[in-house]
PDB file of N, CA, C and O in Angstrom:
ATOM      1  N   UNK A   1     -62.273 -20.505  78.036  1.00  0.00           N
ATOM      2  CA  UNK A   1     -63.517 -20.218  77.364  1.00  0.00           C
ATOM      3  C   UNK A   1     -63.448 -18.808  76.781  1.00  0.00           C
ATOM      4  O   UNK A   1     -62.646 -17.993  77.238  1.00  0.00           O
ATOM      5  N   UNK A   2     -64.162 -18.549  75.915  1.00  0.00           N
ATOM      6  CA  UNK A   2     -63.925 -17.537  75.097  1.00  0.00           C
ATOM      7  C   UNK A   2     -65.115 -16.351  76.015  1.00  0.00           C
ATOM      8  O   UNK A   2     -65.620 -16.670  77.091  1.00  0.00           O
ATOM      9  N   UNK A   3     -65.420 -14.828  75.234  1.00  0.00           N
ATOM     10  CA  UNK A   3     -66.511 -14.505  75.859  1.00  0.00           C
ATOM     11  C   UNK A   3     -67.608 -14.890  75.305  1.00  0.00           C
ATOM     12  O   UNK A   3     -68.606 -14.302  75.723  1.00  0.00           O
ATOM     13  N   UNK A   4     -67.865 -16.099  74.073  1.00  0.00           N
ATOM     14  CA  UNK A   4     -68.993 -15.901  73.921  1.00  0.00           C
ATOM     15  C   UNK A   4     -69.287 -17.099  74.084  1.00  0.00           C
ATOM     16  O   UNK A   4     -70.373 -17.338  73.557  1.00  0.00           O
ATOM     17  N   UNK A   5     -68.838 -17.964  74.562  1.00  0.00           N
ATOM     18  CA  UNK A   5     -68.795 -19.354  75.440  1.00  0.00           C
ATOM     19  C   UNK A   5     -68.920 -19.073  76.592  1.00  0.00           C
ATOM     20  O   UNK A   5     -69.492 -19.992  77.179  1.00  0.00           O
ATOM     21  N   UNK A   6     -68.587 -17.974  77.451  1.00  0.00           N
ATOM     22  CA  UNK A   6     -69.018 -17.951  78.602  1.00  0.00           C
ATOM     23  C   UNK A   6     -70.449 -17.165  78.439  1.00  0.00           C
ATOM     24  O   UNK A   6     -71.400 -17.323  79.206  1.00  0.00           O
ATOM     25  N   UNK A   7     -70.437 -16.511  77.590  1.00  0.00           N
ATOM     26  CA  UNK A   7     -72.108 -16.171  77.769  1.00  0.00           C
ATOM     27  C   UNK A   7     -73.166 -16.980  77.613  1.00  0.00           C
ATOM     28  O   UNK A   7     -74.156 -17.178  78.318  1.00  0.00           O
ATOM     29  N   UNK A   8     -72.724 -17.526  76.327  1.00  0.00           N
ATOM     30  CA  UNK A   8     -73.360 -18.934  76.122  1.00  0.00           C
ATOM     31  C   UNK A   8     -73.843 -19.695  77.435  1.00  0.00           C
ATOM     32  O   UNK A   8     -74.968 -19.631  77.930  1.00  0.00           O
ATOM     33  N   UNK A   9     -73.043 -20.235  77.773  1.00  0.00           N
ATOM     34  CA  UNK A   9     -72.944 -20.908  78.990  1.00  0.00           C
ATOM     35  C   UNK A   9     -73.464 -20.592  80.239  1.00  0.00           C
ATOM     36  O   UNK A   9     -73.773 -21.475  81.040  1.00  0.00           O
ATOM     37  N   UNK A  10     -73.644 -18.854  80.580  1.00  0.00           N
ATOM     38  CA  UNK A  10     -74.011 -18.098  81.515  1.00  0.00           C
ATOM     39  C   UNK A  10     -75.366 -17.597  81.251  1.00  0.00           C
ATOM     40  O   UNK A  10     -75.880 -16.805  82.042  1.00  0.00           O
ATOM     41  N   UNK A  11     -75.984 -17.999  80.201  1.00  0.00           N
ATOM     42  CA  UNK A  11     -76.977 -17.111  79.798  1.00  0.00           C
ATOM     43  C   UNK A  11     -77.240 -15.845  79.966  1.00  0.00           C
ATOM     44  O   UNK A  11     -78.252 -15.481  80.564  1.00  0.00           O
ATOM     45  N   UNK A  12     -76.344 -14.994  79.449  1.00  0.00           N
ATOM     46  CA  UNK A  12     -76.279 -13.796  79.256  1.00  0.00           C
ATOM     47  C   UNK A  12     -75.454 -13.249  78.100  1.00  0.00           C
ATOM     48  O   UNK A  12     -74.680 -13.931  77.428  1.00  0.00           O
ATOM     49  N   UNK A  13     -75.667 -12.096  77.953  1.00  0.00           N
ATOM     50  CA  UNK A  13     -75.125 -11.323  76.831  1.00  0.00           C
ATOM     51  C   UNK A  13     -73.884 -11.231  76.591  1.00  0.00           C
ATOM     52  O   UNK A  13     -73.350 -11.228  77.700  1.00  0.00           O
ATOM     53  N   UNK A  14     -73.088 -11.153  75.788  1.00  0.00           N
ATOM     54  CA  UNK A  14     -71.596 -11.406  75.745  1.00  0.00           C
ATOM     55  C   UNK A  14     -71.465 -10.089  75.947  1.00  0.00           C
ATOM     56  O   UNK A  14     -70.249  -9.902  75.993  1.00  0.00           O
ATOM     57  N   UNK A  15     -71.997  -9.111  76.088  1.00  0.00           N
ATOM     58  CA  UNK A  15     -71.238  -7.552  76.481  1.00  0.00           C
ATOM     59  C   UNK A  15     -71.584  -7.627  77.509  1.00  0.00           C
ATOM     60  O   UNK A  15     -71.498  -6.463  77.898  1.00  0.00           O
ATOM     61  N   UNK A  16     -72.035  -8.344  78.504  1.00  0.00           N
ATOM     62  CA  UNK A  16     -72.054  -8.509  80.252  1.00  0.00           C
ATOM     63  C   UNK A  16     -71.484  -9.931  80.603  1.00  0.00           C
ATOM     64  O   UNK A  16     -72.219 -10.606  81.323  1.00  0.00           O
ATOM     65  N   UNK A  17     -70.432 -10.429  80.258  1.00  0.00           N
ATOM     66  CA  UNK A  17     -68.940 -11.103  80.447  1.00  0.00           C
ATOM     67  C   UNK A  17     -68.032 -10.623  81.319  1.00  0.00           C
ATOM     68  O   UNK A  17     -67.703 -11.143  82.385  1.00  0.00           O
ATOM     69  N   UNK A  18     -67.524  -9.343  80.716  1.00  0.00           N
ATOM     70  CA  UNK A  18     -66.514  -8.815  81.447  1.00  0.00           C
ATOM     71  C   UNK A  18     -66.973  -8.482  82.561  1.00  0.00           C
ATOM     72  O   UNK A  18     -66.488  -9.028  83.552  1.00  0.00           O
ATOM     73  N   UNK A  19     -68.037  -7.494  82.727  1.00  0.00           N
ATOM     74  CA  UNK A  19     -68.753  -7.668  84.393  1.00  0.00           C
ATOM     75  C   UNK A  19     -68.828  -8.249  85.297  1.00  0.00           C
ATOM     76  O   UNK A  19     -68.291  -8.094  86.394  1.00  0.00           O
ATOM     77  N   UNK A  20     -69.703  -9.196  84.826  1.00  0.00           N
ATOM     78  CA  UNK A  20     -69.472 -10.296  85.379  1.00  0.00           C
ATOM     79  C   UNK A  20     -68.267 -11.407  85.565  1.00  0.00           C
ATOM     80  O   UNK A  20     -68.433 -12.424  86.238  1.00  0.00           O
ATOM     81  N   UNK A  21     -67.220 -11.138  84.990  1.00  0.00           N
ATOM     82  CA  UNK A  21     -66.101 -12.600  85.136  1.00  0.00           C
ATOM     83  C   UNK A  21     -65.591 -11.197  86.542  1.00  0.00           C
ATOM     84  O   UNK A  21     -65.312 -11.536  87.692  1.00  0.00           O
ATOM     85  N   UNK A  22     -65.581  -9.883  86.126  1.00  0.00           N
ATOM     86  CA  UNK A  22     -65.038  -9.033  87.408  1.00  0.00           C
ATOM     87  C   UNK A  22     -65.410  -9.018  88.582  1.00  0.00           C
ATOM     88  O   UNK A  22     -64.611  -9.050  89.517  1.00  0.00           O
ATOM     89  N   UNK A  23     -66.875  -8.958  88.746  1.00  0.00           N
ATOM     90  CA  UNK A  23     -67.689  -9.231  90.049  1.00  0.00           C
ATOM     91  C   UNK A  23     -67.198 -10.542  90.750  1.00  0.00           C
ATOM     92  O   UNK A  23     -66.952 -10.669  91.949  1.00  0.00           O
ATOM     93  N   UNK A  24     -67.087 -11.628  89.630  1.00  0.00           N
ATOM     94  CA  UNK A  24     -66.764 -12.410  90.852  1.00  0.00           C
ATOM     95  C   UNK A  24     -65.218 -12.917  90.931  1.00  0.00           C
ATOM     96  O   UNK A  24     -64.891 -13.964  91.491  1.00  0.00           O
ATOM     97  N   UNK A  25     -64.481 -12.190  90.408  1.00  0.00           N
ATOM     98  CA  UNK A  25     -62.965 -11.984  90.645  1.00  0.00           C
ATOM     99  C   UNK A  25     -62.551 -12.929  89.741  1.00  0.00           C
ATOM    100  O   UNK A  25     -61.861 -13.663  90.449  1.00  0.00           O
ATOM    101  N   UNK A  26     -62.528 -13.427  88.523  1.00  0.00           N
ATOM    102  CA  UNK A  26     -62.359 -14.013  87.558  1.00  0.00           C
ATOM    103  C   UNK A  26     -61.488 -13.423  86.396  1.00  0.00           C
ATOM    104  O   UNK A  26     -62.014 -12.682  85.565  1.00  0.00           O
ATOM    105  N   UNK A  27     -60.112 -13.757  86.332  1.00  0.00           N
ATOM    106  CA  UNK A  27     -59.558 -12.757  85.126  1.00  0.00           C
ATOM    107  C   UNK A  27     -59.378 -13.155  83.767  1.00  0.00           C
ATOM    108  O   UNK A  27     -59.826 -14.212  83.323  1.00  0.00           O
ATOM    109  N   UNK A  28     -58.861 -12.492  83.235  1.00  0.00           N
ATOM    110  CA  UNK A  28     -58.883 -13.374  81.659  1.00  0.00           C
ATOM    111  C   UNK A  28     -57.276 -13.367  81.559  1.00  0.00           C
ATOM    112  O   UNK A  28     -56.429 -12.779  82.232  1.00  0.00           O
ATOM    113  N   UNK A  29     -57.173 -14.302  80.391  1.00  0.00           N
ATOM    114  CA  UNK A  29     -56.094 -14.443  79.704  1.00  0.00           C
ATOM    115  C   UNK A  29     -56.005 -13.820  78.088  1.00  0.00           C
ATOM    116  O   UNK A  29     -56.745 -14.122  77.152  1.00  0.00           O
ATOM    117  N   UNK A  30     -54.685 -12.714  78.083  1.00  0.00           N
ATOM    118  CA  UNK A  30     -55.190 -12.034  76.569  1.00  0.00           C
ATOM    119  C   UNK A  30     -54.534 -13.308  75.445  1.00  0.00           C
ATOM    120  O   UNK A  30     -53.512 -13.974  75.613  1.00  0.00           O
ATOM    121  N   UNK A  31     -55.342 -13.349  74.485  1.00  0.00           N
ATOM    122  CA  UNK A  31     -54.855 -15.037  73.037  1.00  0.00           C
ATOM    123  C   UNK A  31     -54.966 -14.122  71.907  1.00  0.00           C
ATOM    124  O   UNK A  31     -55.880 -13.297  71.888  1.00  0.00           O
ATOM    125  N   UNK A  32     -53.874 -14.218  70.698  1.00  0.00           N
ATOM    126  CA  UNK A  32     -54.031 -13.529  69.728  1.00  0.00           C
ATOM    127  C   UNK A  32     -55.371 -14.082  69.145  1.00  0.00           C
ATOM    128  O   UNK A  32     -55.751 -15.122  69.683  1.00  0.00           O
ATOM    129  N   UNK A  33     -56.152 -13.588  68.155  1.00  0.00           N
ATOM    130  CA  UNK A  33     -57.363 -14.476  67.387  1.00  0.00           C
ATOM    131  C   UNK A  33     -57.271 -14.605  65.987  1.00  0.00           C
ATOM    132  O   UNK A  33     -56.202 -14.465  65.393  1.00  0.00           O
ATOM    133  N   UNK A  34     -58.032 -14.791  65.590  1.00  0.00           N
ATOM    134  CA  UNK A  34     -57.395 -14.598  64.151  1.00  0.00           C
ATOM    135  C   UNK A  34     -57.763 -13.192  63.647  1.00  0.00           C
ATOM    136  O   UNK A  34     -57.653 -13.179  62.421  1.00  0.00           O
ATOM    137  N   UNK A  35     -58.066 -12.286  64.020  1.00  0.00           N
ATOM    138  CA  UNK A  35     -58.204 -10.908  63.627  1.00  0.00           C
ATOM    139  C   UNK A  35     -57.157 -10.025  64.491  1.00  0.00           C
ATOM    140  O   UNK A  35     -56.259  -9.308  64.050  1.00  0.00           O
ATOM    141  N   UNK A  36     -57.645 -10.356  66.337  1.00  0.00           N
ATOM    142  CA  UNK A  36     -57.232  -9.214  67.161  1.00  0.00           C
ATOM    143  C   UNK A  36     -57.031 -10.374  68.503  1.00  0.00           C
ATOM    144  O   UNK A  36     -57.220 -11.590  68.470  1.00  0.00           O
ATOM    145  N   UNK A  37     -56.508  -9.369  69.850  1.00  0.00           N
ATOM    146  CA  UNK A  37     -56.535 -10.277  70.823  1.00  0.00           C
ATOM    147  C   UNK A  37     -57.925 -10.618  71.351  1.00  0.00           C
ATOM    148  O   UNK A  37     -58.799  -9.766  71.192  1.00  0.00           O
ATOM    149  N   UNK A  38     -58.216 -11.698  71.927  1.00  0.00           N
ATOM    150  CA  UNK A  38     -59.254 -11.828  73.004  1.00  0.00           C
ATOM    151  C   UNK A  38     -58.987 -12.655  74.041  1.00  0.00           C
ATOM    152  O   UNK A  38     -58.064 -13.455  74.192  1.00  0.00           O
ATOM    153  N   UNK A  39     -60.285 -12.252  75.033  1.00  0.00           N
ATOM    154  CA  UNK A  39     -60.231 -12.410  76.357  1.00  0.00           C
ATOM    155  C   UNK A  39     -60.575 -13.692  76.694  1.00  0.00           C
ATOM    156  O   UNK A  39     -61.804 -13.757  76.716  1.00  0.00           O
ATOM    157  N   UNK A  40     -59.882 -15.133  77.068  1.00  0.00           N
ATOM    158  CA  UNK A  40     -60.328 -16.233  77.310  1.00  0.00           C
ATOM    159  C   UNK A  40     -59.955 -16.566  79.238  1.00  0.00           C
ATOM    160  O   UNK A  40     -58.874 -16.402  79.804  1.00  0.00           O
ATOM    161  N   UNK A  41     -61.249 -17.048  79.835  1.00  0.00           N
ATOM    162  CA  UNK A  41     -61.808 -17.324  80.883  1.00  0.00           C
ATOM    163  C   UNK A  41     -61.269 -18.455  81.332  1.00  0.00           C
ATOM    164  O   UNK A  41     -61.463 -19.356  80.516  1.00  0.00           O
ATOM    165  N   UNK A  42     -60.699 -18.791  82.236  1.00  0.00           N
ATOM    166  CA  UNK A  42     -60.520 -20.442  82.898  1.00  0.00           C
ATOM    167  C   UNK A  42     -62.013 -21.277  83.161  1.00  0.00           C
ATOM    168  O   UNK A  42     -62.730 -21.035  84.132  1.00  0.00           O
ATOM    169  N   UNK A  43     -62.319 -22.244  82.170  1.00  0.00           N
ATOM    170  CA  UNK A  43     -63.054 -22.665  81.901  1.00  0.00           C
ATOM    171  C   UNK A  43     -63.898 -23.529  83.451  1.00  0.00           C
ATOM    172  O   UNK A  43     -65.117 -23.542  83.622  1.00  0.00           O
ATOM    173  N   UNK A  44     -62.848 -24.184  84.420  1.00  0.00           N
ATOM    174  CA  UNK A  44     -63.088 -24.634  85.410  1.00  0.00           C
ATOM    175  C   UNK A  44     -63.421 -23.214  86.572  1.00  0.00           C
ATOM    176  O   UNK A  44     -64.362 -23.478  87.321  1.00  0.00           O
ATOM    177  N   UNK A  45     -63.035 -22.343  86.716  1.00  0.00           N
ATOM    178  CA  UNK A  45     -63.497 -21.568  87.575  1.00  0.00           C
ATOM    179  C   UNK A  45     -64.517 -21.191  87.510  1.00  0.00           C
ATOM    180  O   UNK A  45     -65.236 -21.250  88.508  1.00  0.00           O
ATOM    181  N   UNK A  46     -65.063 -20.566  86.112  1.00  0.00           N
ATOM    182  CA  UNK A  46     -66.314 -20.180  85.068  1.00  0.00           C
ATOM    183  C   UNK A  46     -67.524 -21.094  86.011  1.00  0.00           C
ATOM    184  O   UNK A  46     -68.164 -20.764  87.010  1.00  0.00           O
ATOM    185  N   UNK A  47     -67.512 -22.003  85.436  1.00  0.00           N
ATOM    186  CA  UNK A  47     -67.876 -23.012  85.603  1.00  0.00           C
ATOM    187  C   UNK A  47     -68.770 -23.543  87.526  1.00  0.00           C
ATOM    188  O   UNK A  47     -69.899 -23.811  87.937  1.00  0.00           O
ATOM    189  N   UNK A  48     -67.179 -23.409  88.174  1.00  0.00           N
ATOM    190  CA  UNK A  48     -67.391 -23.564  89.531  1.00  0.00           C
ATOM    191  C   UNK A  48     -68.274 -22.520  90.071  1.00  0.00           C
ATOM    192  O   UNK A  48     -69.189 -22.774  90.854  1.00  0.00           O
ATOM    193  N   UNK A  49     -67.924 -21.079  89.546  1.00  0.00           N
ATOM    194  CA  UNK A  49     -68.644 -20.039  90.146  1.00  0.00           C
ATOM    195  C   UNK A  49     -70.049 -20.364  89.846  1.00  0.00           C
ATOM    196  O   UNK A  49     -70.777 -20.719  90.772  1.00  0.00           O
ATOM    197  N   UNK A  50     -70.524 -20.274  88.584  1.00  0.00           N
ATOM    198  CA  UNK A  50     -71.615 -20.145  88.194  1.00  0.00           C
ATOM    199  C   UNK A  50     -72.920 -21.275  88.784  1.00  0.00           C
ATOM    200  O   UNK A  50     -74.125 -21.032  88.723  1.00  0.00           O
ATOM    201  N   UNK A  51     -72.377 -22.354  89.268  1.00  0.00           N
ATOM    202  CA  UNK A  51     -72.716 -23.499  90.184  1.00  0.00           C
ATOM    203  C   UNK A  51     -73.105 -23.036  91.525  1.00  0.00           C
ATOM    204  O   UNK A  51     -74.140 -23.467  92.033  1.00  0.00           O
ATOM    205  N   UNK A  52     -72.394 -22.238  92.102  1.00  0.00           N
ATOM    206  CA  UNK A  52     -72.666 -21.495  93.522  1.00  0.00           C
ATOM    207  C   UNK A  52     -73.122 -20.163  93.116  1.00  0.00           C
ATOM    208  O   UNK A  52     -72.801 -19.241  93.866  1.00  0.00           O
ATOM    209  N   UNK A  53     -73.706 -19.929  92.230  1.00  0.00           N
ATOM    210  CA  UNK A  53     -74.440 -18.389  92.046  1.00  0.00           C
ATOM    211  C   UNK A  53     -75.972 -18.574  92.288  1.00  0.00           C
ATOM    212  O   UNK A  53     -76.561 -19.654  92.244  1.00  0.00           O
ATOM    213  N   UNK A  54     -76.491 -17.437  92.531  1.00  0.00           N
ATOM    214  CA  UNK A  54     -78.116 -17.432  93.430  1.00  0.00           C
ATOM    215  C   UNK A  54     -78.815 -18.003  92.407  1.00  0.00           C
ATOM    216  O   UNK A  54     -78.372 -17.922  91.261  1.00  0.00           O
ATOM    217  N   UNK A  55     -80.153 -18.740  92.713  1.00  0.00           N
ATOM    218  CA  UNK A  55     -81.255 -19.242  91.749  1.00  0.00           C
ATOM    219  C   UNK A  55     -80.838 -20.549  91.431  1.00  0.00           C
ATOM    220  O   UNK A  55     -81.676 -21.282  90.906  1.00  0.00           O
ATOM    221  N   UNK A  56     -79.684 -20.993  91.651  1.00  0.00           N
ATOM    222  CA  UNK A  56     -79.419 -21.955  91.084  1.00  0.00           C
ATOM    223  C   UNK A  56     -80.173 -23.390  92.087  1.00  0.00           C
ATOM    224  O   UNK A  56     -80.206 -24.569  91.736  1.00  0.00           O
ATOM    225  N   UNK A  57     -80.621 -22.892  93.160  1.00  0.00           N
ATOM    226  CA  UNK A  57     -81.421 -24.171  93.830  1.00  0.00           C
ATOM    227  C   UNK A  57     -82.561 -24.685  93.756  1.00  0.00           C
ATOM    228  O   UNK A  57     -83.327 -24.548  92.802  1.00  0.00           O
ATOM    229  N   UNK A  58     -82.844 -25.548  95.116  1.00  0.00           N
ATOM    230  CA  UNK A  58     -84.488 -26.124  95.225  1.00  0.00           C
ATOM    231  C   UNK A  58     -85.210 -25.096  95.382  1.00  0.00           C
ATOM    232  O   UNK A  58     -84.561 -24.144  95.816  1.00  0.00           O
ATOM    233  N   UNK A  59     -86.320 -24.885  95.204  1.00  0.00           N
ATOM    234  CA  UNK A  59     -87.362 -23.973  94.996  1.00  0.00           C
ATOM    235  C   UNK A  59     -88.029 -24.410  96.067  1.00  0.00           C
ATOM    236  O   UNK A  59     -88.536 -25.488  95.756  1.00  0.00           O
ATOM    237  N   UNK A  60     -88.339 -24.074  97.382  1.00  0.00           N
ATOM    238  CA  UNK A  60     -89.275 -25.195  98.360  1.00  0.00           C
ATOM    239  C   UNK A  60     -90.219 -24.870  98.334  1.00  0.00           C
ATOM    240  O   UNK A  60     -91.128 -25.586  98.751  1.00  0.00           O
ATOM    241  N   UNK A  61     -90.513 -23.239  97.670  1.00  0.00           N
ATOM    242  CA  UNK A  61     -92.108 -22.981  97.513  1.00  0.00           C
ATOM    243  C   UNK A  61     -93.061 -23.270  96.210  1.00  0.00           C
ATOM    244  O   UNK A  61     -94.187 -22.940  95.838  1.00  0.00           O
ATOM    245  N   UNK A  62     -92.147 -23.946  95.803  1.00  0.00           N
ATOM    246  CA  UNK A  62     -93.081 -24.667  95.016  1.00  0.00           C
ATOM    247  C   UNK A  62     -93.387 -26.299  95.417  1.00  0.00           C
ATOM    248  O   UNK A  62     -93.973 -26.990  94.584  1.00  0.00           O
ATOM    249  N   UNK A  63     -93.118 -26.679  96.259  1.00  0.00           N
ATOM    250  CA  UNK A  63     -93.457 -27.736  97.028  1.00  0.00           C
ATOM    251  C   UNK A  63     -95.095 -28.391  97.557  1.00  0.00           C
ATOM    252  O   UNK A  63     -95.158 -29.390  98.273  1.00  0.00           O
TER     253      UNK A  63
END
């Protein structure tokens, strides 16, 4: 995933990517682009983490 597929995806800002793929120990892979290099994400880890990150549950007080 690119960074702006993972932001996409993360709902957040693509200049808080790298932060975040670091916090939770996530590295990139450098890909030429068609200008310059960029930073692409393992799409399945991305993914897995963001599944087990806080908020993501039942709400019981709204019950």
């Amino acid at each position: 995933m690119s960074r702006d597929e993972v932001a996409e995806y993360l709902g957040i800002a693509p200049g808080s990517v790298r932060k975040q793929m670091s916090s939770w120990g996530i590295t990139s892979t450098p890909v030429r682009g068609p200008k310059r290099m960029e930073a692409r994400y393992p799409a399945a880890e991305v993914q897995a983490r963001a599944a087990r990150r806080r908020g993501q549950g039942h709400r019981s007080d709204l019950d």
